[in-house]
C-alpha positions as CSV (number, residue, x, y, z in Angstrom):
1,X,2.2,16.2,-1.4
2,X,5.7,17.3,-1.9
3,X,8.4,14.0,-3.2
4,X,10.6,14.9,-0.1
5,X,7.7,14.1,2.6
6,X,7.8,10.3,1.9
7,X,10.0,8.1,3.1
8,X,7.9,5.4,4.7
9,X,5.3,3.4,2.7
10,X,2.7,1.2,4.5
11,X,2.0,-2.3,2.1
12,X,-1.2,-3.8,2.4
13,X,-2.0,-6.9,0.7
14,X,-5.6,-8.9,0.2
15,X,-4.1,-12.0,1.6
16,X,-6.1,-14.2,-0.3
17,X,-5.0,-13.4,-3.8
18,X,-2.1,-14.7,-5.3
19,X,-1.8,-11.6,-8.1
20,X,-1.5,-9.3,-4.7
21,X,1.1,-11.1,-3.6
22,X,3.3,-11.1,-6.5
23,X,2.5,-6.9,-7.1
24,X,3.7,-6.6,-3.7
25,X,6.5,-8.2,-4.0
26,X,7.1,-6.3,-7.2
27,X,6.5,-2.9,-4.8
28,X,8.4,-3.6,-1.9
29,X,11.1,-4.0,-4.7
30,X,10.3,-0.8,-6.6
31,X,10.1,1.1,-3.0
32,X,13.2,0.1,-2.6
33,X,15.0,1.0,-5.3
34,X,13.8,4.2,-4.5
35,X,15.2,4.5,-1.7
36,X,12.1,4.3,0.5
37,X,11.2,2.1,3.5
38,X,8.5,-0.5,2.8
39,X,6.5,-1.2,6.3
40,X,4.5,-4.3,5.7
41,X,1.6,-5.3,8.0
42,X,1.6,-8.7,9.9
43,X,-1.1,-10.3,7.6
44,X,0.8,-8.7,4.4
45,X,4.0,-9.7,6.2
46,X,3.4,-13.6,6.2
47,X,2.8,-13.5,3.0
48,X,5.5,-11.5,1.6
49,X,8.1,-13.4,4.0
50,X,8.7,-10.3,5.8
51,X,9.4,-9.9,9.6
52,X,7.5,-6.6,10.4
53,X,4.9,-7.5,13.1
54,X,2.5,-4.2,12.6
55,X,-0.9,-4.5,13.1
56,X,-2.5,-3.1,9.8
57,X,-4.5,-0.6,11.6
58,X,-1.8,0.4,13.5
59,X,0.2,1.3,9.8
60,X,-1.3,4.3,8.7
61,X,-0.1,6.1,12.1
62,X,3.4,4.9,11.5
63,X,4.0,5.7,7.6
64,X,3.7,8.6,5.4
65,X,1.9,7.2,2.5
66,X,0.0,3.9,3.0
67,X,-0.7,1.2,-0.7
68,X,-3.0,-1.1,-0.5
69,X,-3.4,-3.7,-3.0
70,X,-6.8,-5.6,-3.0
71,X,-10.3,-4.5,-2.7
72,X,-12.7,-2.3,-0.8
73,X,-12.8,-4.8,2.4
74,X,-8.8,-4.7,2.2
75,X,-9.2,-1.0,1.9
76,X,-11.7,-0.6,4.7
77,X,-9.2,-2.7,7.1
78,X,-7.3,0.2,6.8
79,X,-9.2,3.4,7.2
80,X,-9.8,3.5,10.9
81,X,-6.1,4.1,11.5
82,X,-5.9,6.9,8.7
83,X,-8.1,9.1,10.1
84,X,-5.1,11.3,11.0
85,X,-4.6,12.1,7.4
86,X,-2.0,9.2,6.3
87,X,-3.2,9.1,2.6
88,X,-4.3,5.5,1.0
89,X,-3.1,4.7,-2.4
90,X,-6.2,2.0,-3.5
91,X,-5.3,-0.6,-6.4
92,X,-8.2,-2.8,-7.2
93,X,-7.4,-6.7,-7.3
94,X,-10.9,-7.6,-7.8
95,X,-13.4,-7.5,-10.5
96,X,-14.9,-4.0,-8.9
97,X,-13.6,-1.1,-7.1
98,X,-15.8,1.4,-5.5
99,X,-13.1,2.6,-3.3
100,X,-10.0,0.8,-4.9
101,X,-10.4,2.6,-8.2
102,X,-7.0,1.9,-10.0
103,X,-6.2,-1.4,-11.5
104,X,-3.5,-3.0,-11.0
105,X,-1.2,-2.3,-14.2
106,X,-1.7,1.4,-13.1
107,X,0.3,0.6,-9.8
108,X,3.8,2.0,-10.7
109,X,2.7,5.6,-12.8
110,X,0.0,6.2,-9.8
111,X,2.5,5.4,-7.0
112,X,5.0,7.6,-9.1
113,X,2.6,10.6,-9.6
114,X,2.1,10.4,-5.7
115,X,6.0,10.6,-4.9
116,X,5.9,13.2,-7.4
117,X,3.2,15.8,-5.8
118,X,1.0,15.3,-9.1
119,X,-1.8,13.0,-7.1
C-alpha cells in the first residue's frame, strides 16, 4: 500500500478501557499532524468527545485504512464492513491477541510502516 493512498483513517476504540481511550486520543492527534482525517465511530466517538455519528460497521466502507485499538471482539465488530478490502490495523489492549497482535507501544512504528507501504 503506497503513502499517497491514505488519507482517511477509521478509529475504533474498546469502549470499556480507559488505556484505549487515551491511545486514541494520542492517534487522532498523531493522524493529524499528519495531515490525515481521523473518522471516529459513534461508540469510539462518545468517548473521544468527537461528533462523527458513523456506525462502526459502516467505517471500513468509508476510510482507506481502518485502527482499531482493543481486542479480538473490538476487532470482530469491525470485519463485516471490511470485506471490501479496507485493511484493519489490530493493537491488542488486552492481555491476549489472536487477531489484535500488536501491543499497544507498537502503535505509532506499525501505523507508520503502514503509511509507508512497508506493512
Amino acid at each position: 500500500m503506497a503513502k499517497s493512498t491514505i488519507r482517511r483513517v477509521g478509529v475504533v476504540l474498546k469502549t470499556t478501557s480507559p488505556e484505549a481511550a487515551d491511545l486514541g486520543r494520542q492517534l487522532v492527534l498523531e493522524l493529524e499532524r499528519l495531515g490525515l482525517e481521523p473518522v471516529i465511530d459513534r461508540e469510539s466517538a462518545q468517548i473521544l468527545d468527537s461528533g462523527d455519528e458513523i456506525e462502526r460497521e459502516d467505517l471500513p466502507g468509508l476510510v482507506d485504512l481502518v485502527v482499531v485499538l482493543g481486542g479480538d471482539g473490538t476487532l470482530l465488530s469491525v470485519t463485516r464492513g471490511a470485506l471490501g478490502g479496507t485493511p484493519i490495523l489490530g493493537i491488542n489492549m488486552g492481555t491476549l491477541g489472536f487477531l489484535t497482535e500488536h501491543p499497544a507501544e507498537q502503535l505509532l512504528p506499525m501505523l507508520r510502516e503502514v503509511l509507508d507501504g512497508r506493512a
